[in-house]
MIPARO-353968 format. One record per residue: residue in three letters; x, z, y of N, C-alpha, C, O in turn. Coordinates in nm, 4 decimals. Example, Ala and Ser with C-alpha at 12.3 -4.5 7.8 and 13.67 -1.06 7.14 Angstrom:
% MIPARO-353968
ALA, 1.3190, 0.7800, -0.5690, 1.2300, 0.7800, -0.4500, 1.3200, 0.7800, -0.3300, 1.4236, 0.8465, -0.3319
SER, 1.2850, 0.7080, -0.2250, 1.3670, 0.7140, -0.1060, 1.2900, 0.7870, 0.0030, 1.3409, 0.8039, 0.1138
% end
This chain:
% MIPARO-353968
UNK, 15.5885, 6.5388, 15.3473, 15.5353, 6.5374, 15.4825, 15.4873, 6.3963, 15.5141, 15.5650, 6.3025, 15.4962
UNK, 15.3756, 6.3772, 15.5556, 15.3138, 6.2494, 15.5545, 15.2520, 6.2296, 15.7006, 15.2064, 6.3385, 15.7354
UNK, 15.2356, 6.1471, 15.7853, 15.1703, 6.1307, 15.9031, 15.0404, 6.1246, 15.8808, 15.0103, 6.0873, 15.7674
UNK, 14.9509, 6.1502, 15.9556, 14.7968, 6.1923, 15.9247, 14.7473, 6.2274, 16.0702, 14.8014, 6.3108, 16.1429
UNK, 14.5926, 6.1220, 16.1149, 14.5461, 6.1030, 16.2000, 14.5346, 6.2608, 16.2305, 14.5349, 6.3633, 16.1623
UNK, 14.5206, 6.2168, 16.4182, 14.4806, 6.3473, 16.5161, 14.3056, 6.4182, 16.4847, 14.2271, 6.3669, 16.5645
UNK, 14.2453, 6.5068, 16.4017, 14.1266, 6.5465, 16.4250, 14.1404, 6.6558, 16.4804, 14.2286, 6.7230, 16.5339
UNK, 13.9532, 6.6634, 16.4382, 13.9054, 6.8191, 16.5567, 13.9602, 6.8827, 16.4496, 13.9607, 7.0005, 16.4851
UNK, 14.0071, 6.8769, 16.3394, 14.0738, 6.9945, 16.2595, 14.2256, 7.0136, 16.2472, 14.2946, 7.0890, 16.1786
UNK, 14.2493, 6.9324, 16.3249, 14.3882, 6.9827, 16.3364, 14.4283, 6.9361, 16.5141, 14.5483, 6.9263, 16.5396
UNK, 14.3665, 6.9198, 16.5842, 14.3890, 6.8632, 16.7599, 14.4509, 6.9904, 16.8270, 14.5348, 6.9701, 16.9147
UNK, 14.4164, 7.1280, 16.7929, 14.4391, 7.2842, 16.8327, 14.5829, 7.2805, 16.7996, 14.6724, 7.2641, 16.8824
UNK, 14.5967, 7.2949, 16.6879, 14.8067, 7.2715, 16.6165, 14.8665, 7.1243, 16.7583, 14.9434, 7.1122, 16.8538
UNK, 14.8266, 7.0930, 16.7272, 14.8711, 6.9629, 16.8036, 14.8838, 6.9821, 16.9305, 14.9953, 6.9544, 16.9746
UNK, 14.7886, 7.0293, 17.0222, 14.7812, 7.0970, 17.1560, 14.9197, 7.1429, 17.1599, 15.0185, 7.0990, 17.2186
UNK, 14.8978, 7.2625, 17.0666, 14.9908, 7.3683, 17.0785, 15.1536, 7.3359, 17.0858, 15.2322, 7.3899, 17.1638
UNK, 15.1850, 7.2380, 16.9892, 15.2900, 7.1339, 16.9843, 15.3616, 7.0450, 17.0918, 15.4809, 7.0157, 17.0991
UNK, 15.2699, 7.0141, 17.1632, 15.2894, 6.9508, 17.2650, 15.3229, 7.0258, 17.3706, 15.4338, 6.9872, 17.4074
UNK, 15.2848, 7.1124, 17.4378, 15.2331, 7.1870, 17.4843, 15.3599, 7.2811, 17.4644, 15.4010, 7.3555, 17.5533
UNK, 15.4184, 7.2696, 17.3359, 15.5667, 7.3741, 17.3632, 15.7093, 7.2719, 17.3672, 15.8184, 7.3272, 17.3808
UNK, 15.7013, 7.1126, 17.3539, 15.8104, 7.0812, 17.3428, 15.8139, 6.9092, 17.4594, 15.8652, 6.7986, 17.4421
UNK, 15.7405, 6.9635, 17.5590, 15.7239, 6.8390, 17.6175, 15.6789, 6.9191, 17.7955, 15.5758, 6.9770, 17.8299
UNK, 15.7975, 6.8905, 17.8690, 15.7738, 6.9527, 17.9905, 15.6573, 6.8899, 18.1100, 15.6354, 6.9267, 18.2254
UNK, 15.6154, 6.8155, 18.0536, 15.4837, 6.7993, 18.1031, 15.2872, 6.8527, 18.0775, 15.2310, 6.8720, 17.9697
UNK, 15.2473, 6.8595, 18.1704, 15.0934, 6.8914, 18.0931, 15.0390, 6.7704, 18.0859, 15.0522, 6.6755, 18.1632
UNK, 14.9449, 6.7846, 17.9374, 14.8586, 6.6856, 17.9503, 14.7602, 6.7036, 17.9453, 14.7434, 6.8136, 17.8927
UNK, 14.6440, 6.6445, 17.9783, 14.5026, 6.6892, 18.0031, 14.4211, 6.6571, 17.8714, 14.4560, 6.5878, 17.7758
UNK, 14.3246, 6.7135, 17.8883, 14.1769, 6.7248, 17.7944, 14.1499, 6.5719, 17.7591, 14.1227, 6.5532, 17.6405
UNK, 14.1523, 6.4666, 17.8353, 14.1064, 6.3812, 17.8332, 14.1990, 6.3123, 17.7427, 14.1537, 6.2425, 17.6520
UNK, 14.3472, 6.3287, 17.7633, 14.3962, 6.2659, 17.6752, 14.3931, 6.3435, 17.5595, 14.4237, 6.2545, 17.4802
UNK, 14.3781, 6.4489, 17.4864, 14.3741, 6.5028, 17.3990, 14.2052, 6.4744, 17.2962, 14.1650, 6.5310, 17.1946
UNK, 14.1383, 6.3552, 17.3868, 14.0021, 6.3697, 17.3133, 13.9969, 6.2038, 17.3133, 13.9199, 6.1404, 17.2411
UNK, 14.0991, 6.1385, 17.4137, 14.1301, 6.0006, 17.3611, 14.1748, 5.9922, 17.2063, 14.0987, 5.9353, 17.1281
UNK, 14.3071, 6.0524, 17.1556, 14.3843, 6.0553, 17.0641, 14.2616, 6.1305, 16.9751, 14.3282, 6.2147, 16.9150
UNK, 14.1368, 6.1478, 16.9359, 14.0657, 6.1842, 16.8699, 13.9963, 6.0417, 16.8197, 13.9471, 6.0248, 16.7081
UNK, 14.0025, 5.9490, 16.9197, 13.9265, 5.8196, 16.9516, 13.9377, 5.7209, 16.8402, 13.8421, 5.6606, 16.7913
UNK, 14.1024, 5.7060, 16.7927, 14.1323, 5.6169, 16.6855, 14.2569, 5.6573, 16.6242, 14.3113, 5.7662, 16.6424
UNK, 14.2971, 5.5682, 16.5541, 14.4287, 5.5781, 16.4148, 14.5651, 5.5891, 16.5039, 14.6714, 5.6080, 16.4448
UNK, 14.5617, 5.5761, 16.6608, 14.6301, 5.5419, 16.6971, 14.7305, 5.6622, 16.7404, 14.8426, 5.6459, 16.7886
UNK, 14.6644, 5.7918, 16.7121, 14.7303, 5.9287, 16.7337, 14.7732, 5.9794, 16.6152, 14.6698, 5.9992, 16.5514
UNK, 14.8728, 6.0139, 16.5447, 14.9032, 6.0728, 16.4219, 15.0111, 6.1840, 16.4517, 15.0798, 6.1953, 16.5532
UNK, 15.0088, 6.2966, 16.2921, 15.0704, 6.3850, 16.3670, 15.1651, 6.4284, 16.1908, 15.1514, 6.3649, 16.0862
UNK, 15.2381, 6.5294, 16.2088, 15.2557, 6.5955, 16.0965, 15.2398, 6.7182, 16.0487, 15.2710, 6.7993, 16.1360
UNK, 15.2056, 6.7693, 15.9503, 15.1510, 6.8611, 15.9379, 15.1705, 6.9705, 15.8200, 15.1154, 6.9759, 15.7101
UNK, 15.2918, 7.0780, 15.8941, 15.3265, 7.1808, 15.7448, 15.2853, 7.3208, 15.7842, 15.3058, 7.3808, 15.8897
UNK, 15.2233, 7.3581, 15.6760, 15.2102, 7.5076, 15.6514, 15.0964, 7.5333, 15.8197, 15.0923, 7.6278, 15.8986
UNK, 15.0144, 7.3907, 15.8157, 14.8781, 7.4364, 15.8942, 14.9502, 7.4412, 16.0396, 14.9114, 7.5097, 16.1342
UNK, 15.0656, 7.3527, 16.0387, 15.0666, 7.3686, 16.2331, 15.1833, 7.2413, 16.2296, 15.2874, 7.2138, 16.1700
UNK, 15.0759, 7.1722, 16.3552, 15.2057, 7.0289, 16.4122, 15.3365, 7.0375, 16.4056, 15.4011, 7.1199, 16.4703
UNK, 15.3872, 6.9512, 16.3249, 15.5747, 6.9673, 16.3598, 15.6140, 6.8333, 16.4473, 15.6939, 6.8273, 16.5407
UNK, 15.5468, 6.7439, 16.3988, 15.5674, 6.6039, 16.4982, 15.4181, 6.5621, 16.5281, 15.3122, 6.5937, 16.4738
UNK, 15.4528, 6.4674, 16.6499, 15.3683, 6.3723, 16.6684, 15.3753, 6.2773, 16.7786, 15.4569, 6.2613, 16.8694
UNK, 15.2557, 6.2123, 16.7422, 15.2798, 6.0611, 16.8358, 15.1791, 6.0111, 16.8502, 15.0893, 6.0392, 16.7708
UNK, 15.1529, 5.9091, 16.9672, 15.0388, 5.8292, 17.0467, 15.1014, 5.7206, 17.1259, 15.2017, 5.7276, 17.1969
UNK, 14.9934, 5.5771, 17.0913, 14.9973, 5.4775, 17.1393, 14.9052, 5.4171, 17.1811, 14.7916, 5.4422, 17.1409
UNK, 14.9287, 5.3258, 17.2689, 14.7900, 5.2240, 17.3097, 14.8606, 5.1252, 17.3785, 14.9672, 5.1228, 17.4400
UNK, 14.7371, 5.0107, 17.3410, 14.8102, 4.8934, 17.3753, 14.7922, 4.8959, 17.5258, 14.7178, 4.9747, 17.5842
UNK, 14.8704, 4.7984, 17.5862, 14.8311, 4.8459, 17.7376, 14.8321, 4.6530, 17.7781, 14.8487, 4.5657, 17.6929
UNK, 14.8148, 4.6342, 17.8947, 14.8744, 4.5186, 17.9687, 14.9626, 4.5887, 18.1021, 14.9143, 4.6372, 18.2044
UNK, 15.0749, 4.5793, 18.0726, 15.1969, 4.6062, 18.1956, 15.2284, 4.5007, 18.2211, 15.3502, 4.5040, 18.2386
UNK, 15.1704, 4.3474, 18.2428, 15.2594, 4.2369, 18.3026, 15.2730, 4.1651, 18.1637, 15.3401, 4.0619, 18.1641
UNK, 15.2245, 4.2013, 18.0593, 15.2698, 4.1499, 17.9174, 15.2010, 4.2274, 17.8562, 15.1770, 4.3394, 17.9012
UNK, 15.1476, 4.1783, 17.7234, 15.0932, 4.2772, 17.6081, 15.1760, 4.3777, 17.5447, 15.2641, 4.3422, 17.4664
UNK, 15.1546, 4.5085, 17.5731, 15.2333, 4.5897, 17.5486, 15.1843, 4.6920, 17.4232, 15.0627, 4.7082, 17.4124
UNK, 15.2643, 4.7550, 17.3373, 15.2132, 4.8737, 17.3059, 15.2603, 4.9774, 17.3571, 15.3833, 4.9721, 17.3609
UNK, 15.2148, 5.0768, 17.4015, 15.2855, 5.1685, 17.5093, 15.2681, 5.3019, 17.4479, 15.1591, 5.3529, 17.4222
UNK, 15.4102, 5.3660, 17.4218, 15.4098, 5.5222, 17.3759, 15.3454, 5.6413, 17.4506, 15.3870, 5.6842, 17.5583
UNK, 15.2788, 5.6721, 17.4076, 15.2117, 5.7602, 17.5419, 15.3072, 5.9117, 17.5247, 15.3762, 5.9798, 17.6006
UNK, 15.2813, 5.9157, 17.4336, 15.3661, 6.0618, 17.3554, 15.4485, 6.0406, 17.1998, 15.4033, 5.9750, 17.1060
UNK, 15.5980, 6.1249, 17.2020, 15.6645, 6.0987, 17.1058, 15.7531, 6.2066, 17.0781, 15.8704, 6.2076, 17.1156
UNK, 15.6799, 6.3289, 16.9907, 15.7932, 6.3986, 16.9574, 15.8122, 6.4986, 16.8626, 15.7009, 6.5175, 16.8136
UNK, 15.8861, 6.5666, 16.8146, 15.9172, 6.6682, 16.7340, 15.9874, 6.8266, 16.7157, 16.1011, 6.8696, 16.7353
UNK, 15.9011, 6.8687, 16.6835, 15.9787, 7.0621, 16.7125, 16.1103, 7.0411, 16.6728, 16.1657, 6.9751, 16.5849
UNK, 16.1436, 7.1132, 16.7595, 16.3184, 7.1589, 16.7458, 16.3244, 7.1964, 16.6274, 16.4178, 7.1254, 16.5900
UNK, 16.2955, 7.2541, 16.5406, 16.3423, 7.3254, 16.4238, 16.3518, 7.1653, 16.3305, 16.4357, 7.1606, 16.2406
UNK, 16.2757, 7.0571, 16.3531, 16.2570, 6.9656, 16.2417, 16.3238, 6.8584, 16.2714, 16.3210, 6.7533, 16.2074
UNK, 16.3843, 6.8797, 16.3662, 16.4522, 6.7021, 16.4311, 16.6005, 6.7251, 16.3400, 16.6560, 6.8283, 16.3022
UNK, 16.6380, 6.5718, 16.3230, 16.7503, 6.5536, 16.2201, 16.6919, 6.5416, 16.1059, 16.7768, 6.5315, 16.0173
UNK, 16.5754, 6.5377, 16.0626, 16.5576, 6.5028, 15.9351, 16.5146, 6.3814, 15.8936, 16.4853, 6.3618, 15.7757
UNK, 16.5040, 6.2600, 16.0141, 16.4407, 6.1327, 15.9977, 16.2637, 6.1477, 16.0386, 16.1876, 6.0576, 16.0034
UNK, 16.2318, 6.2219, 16.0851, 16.0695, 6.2386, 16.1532, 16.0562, 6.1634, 16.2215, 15.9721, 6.0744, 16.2093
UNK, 16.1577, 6.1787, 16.3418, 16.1387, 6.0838, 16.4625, 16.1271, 5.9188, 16.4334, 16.0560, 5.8370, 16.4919
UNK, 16.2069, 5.9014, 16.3401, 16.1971, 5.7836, 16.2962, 16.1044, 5.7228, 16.2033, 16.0739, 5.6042, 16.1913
UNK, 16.0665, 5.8201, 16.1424, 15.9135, 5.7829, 16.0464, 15.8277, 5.7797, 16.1527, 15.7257, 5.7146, 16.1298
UNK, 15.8360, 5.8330, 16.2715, 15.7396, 5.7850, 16.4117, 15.7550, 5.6786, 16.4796, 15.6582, 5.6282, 16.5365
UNK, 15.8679, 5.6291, 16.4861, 15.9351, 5.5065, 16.5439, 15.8203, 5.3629, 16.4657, 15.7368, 5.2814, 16.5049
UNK, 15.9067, 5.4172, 16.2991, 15.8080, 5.2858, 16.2675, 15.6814, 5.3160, 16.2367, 15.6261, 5.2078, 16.2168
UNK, 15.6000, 5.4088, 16.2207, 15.4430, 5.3994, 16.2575, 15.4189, 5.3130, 16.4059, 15.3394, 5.2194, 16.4153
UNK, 15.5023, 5.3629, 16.5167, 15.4628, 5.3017, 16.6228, 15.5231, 5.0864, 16.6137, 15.4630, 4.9935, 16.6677
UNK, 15.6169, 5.0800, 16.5518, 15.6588, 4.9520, 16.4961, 15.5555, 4.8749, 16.4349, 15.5226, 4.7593, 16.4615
UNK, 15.4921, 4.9791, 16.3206, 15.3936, 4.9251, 16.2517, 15.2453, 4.8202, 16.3229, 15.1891, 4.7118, 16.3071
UNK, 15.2381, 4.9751, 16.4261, 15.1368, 4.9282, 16.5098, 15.1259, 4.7999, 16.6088, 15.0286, 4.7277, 16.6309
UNK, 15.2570, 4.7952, 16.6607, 15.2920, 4.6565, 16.7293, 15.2437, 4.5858, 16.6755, 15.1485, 4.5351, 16.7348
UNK, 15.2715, 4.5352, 16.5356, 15.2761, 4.4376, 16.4759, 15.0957, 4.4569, 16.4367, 15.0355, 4.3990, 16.5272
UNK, 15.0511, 4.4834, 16.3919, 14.9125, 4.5073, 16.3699, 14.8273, 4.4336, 16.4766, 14.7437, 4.3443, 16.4624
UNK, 14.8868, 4.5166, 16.6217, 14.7819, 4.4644, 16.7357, 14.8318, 4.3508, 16.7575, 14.7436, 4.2821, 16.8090
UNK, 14.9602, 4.2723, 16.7421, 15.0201, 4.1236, 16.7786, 15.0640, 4.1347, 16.8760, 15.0655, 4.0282, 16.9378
UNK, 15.1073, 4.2217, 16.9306, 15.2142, 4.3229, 16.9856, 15.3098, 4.2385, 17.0279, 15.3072, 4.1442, 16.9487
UNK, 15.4164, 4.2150, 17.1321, 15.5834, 4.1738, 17.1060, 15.6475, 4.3178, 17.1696, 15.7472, 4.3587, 17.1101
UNK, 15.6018, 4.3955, 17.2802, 15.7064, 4.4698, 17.3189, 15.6446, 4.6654, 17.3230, 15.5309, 4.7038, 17.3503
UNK, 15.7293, 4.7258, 17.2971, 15.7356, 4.8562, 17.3069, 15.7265, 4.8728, 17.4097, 15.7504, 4.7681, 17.4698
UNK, 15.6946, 4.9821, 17.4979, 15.7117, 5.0540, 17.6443, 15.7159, 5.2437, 17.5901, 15.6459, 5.2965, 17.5036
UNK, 15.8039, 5.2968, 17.6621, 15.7978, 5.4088, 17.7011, 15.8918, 5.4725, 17.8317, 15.9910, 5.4192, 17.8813
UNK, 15.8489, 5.5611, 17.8582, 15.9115, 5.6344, 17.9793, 15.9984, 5.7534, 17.8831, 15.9891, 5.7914, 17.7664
UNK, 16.0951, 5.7920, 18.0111, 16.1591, 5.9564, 17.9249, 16.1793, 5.9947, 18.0355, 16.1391, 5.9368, 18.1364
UNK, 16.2256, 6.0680, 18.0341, 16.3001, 6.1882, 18.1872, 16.4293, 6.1521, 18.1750, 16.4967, 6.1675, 18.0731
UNK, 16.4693, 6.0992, 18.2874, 16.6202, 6.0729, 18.3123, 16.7084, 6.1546, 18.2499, 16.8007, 6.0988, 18.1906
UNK, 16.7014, 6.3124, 18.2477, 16.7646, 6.3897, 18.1944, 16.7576, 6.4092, 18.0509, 16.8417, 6.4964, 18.0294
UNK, 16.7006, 6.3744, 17.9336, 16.6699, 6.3312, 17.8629, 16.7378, 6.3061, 17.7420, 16.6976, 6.2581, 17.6360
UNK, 16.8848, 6.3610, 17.7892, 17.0007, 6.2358, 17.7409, 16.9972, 6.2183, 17.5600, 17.0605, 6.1336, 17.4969
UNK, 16.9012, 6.3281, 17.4997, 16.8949, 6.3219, 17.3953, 16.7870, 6.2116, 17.2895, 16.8009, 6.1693, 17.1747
UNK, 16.6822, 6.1944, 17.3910, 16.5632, 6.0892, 17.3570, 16.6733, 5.9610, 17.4001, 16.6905, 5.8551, 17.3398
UNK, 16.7115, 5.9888, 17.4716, 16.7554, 5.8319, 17.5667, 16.8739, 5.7890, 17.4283, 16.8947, 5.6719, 17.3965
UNK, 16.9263, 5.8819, 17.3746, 17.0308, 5.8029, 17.2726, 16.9399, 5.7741, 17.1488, 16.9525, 5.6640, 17.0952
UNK, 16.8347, 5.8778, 17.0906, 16.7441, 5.8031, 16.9799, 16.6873, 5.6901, 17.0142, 16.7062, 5.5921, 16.9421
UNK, 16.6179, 5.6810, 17.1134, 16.5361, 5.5530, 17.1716, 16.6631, 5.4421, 17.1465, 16.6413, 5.3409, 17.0798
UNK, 16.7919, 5.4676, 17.2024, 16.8325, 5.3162, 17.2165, 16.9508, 5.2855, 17.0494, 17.0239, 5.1914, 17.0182
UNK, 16.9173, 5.4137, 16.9821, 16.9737, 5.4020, 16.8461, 16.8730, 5.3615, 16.7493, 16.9178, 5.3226, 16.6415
UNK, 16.7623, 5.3620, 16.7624, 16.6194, 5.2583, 16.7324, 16.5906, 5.1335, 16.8052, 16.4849, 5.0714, 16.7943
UNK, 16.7068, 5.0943, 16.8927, 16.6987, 4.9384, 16.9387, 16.6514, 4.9291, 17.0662, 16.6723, 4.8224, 17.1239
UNK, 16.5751, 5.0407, 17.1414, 16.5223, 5.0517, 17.2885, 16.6285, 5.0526, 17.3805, 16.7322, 5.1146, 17.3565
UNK, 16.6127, 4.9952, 17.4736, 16.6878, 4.9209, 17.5902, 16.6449, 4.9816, 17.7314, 16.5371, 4.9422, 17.7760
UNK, 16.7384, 5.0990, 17.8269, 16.6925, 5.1084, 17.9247, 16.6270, 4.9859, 18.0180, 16.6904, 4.8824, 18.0384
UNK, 16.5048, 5.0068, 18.0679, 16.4686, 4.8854, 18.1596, 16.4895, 4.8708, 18.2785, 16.5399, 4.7690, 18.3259
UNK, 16.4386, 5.0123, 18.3715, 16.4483, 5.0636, 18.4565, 16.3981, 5.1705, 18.4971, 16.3228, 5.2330, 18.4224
UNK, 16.4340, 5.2253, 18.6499, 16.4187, 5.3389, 18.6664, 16.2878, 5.3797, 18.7683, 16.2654, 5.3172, 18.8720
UNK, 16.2228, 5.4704, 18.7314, 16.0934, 5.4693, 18.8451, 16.1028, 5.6203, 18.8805, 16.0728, 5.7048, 18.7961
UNK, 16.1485, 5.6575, 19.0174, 16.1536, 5.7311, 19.0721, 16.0078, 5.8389, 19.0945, 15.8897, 5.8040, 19.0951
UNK, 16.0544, 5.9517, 19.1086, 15.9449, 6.0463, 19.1573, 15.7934, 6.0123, 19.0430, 15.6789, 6.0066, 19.0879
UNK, 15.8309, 5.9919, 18.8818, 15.7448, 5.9290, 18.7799, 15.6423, 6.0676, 18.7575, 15.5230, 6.0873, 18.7804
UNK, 15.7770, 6.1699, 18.6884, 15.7017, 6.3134, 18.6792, 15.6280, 6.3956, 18.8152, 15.6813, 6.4372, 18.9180
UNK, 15.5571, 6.3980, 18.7934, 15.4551, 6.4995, 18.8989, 15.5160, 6.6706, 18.9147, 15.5336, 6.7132, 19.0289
UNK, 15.5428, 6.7531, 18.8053, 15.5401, 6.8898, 18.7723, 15.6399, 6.8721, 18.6903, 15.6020, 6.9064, 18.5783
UNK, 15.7607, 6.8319, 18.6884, 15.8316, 6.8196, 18.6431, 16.0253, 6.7966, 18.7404, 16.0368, 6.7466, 18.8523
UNK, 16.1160, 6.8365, 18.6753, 16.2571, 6.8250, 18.7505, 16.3661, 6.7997, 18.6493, 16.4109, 6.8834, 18.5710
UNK, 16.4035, 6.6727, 18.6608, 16.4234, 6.5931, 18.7443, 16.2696, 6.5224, 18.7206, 16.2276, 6.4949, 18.6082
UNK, 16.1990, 6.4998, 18.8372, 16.0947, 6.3640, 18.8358, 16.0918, 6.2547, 18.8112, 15.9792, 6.2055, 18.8042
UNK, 16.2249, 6.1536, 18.7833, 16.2758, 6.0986, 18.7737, 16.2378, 6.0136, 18.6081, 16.2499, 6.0801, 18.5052
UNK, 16.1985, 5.8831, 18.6017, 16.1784, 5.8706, 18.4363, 16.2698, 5.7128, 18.4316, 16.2811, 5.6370, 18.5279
UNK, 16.3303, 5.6898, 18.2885, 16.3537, 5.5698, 18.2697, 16.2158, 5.5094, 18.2028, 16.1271, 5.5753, 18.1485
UNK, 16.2222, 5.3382, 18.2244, 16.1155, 5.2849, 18.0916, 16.2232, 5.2488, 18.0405, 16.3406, 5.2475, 18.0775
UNK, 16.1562, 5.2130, 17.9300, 16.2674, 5.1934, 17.7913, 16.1742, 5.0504, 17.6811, 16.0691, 5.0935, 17.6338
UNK, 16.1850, 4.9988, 17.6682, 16.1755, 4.8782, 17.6262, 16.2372, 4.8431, 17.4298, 16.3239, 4.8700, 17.3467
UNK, 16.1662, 4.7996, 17.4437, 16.1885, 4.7342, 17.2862, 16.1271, 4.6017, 17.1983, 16.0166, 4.5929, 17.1450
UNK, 16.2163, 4.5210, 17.2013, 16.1419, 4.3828, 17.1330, 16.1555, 4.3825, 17.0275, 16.2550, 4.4137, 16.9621
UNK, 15.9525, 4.3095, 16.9611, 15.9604, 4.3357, 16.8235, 15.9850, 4.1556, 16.7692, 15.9975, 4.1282, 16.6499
% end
């Protein structure tokens, strides 16, 4: 299983992926960003997404690389995926000259919130009313120095 950029030939699996393990919607627009560059990768068995992930650098107050999306079907987690995503997104830091990680999770979460900080991420703080269509609305950022 190898990570391998987001295309128009595989963006449909990927949709679909997202779309079943992430209680938020995301729009068209971001789904045709992550077409844009290297910076969307996904995995890919038996012709349908099992993981995936997206970044971009951002400026939050500091040069950031910022997780936009990070995750993996239930059936495949525990096998080290998440973490072959971790350091693709590690990788990338360092590429763009990067120092810090950013991501959000859902307070409730409690299962991202222990991978994130068992990969070295550090609650930062809390931003209320973050999720739109979502309960709890509630998100931590989560932080990580490279």
């Amino acid at each position: 299983m190898e990570l391998v950029r987001v295309t128009l030939e595989n963006w449909k699996t990927v949709k679909t992926l997202v779309a079943s393990i992430f209680p938020v919607s995301y729009s068209e627009k971001f789904f045709v960003e992550c077409l844009e560059n290297d910076l969307s990768q996904t995995i890919i068995v038996n012709n349908e997404a099992i993981a995936f992930v997206s970044v971009k650098p951002e400026n939050f107050g500091g040069d950031v690389l910022y997780v936009r999306s990070l995750g993996v079907h239930p059936l495949f987690r525990e096998n080290g995926i998440g973490t072959r995503l971790i350091e693709f997104v590690e990788k990338k830091c360092e590429e763009h000259g990067l120092k810090i990680i950013m991501l959000h999770v859902q307070i409730s979460n409690k299962t991202a919130i222990k991978f994130y900080e068992s990969r070295g991420f550090r609650l930062h703080k809390l931003i209320p009313k973050y999720y739109q269509r979502c309960e709890p609305a509630d998100a931590y950022v989560m932080l990580k120095n490279q």
